[in-house]
N, C-alpha and C positions, 0 to 999 in steps of 0.2 A: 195356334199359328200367329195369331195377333199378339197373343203375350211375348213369344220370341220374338217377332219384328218388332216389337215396343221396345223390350230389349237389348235388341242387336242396337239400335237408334241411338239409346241411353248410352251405351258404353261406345258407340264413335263419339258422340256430343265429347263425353269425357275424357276418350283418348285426343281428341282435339283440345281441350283446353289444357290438356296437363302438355302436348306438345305446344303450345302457344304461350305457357309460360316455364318452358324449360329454359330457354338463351339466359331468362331472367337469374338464375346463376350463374352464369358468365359471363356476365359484361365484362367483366378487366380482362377475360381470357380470348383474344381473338383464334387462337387455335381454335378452341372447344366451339366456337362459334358456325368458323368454318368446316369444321366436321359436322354440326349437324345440317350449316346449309347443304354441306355433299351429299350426305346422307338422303334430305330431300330432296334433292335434283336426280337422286339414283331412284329414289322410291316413284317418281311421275315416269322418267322414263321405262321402270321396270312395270308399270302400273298399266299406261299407256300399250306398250308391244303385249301386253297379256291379253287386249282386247283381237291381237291378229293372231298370236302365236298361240295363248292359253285358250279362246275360245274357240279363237277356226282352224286352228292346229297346223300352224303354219309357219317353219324354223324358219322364221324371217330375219336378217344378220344385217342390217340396212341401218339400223339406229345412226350411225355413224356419219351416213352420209345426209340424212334430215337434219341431225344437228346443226353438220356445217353449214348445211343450207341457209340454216335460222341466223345461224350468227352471223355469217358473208350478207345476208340481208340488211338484219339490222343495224351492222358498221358501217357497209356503206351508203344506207340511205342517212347516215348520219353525220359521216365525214364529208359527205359529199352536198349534201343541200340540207343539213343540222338538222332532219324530221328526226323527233324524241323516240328514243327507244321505246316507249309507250305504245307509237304507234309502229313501229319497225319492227319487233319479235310477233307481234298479227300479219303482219303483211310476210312476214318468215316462215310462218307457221301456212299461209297461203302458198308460198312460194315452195314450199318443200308437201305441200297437200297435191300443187298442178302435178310437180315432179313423179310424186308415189302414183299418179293419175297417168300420167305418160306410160311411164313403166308397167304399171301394174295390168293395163287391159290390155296390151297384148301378152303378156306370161299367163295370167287366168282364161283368155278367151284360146291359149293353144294347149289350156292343161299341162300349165309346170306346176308341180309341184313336188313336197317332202324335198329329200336329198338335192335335186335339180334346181327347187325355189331357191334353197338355202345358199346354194352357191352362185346362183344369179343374183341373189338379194348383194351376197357380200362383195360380188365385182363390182356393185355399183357405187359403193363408199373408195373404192382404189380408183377407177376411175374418175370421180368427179376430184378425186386429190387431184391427181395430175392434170386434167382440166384447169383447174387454179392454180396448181403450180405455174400452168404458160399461160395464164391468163391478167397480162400486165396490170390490165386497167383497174382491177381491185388488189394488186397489191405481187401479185405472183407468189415467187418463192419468202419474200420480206413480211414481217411481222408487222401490222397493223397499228396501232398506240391507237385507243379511244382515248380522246378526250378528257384531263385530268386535271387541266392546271384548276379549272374551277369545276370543285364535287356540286353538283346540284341534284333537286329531282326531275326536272329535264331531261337532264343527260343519264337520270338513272345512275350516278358514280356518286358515290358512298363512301369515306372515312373509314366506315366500322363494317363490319358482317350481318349486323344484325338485323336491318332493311332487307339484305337480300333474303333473309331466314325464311322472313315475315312474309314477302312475297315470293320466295317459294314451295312455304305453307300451304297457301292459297290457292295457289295452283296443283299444287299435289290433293289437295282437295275435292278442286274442281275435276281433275283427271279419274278421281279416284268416283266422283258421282256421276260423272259422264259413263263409266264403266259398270257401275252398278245400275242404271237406268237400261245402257245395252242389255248385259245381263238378264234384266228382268221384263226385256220388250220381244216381240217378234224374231227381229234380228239377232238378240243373244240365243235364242232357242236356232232359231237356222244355222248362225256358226258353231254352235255346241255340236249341232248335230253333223255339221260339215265335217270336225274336229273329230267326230267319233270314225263315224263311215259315209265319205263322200258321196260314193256313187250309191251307198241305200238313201242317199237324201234325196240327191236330184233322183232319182226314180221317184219317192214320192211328193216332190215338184219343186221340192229346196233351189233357186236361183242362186246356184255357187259361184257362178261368176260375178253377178251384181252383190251378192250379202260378201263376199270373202275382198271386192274391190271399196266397199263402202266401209268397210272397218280399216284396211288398210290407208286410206285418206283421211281415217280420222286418227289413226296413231299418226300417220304422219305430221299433221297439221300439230297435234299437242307436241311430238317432239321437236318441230320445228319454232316453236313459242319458246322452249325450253333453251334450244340453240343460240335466241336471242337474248334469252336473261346469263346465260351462261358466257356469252363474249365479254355482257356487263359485269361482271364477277370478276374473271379474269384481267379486264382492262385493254386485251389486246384478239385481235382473229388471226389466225396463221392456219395452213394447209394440215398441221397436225391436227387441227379440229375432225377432218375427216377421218374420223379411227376407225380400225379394224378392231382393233383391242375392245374400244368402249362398246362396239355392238355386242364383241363375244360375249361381256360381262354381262349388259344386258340382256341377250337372251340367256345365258347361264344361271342368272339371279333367278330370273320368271318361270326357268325351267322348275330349280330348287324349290322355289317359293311353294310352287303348287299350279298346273295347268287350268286354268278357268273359274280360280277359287279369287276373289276381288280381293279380298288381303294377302293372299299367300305370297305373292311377290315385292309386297312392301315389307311382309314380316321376314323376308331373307335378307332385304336388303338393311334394314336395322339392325339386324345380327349381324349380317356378313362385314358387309361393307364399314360399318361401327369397329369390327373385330379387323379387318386389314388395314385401316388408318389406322389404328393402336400399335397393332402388329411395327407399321412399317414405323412409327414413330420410334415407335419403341427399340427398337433393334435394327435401322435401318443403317444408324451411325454403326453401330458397332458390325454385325452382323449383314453387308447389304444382300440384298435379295433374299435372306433367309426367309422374310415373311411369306415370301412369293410359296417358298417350299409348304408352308404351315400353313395357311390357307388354302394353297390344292388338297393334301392330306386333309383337312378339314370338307371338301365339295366332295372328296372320294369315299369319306365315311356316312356321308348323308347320304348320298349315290345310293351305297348297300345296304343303310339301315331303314329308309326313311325312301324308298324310289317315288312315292308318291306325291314328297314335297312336304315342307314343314309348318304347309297349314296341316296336312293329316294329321296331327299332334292335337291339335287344337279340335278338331272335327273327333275327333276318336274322345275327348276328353266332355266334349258337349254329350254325345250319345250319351257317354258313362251316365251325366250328371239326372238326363232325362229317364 
């Protein structure tokens, strides 16, 4: 067991260094840049929901509206009295953690969940859009502009992609060992088992509503850190930040990826997500939307071959080795 955990160690160390000096090919290419910063901005968030969805088992569809939280934080604390995005995507990542805190103990403390969670998770992203639509004083229906005439590291505004790659490396990082710490403490054993069979847990004494509210404040808080480097990216906050879309992806990815497996849902989204921005590059002039079609065809054939997600590839392939 220790030679595997030495192992397993060895080969993150080095799957982080070989991501750490991948950009270093594309400096002249800002495209490839920005693909892979998406690519890590999908992998935290898909990382992240795996810690509510994959381990306490819980189709949580909300991604969307933590985002905007993050980002409507950290624009306006920055348009508004210049506090650096540095400290605005924390205070976003709080702001969207009090939120997930409001909501969430009364839906666990009256036992929603499965089907019933998922669609109260996903009103809460169309609601708070509309909420900022009529909500003048940060901007309403109007698009936002951060700050640009001067790129600094201040303001977190950037020239190039490749700053934001770097630090949203870092964080998919950090998300990724916040989640394997879960995983291998108390609380991952309680949500594993929430995830499996609820009520045999709380019968033998599992705190479903404290373990399944305290993982949800913590995906919240990282997607909400997320929301605020993700305004800085784009340059501007608008009410479409609150997606319905970008939750479905996200739990869709985590679904694929693999339920409670700590890479299974980064390893979807390096496939996936890598293969729809080519997709859509690629054919979007010519063909649009066709990627749309090739990509579902692609989640529908993993669906029937692979239900258990495309870390089981990878797990089935260690067994073999051992």
């Amino acid at each position: 067991m220790r030679r595997n955990s030495r192992g397993s160690w060895l080969l993150a160390i080095a799957l982080a260094a070989v991501a750490a000096a991948l950009p270093l090919a594309f400096l002249r290419n800002q495209y490839n840049l920005i693909l892979l910063t998406t690519v890590a901005l999908y992998g935290v968030l898909t990382s992240a929901w795996n810690i509510i969805g994959g381990m306490a088992g819980q189709l949580d569809l909300s991604a969307g509206a933590y985002l905007g939280l993050g980002a409507y934080t950290t624009a306006t604390l920055l348009l508004r009295w210049n506090i650096t995005p540095w400290v605005g995507m924390f205070a976003g990542g709080v702001v969207a953690m009090g939120f997930a805190f409001l909501v969430g103990f009364p839906l666990f403390r009256f036992r929603i969940r499965e089907v019933w969670y998922a669609l109260s998770s996903s009103a809460l992203v169309v609601v708070l859009q509309v909420v900022f639509l009529l909500w003048k004083q940060v901007g309403g229906p109007m698009e936002r502009l951060l700050p640009s005439a001067s790129f600094s590291l201040y303001n977190l505004r950037f020239q190039s992609y490749l700053p934001y790659y770097y630090i949203m490396l870092v964080l998919l990082l950090a998300t990724l060992f916040i989640a394997y710490r879960i995983r291998t403490r108390r609380l991952g054993y309680y949500l594993l088992a929430l995830g499996d069979n609820e009520d045999a847990a709380e019968v033998l004494g599992v705190d479903a509503r404290g373990s399944k509210l305290k993982a949800l404040v913590i995906y919240a808080f990282l997607v909400g850190i997320t929301g605020g480097l993700y305004a800085c990216i784009y340059g501007f906050v608008h009410t479409s930040f609150f997606s319905p879309t970008i939750s479905m992806e996200v739990a869709i990815l985590g679904i694929v990826g693999g339920l409670g497996i700590i890479y299974g849902p980064l390893l979807a989204t390096v496939i996936l997500v890598t293969g729809r921005e080519l997709l859509r590059a690629g054919l979007g002039g010519r063909l649009q939307s066709l990627y749309l079609v090739i990509y579902a065809v692609v989640l529908i054939l993993i669906a029937l071959l692979r239900p258990r997600g495309l870390a089981s590839l990878l797990g089935a392939w260690r067994k073999e080795r051992r």
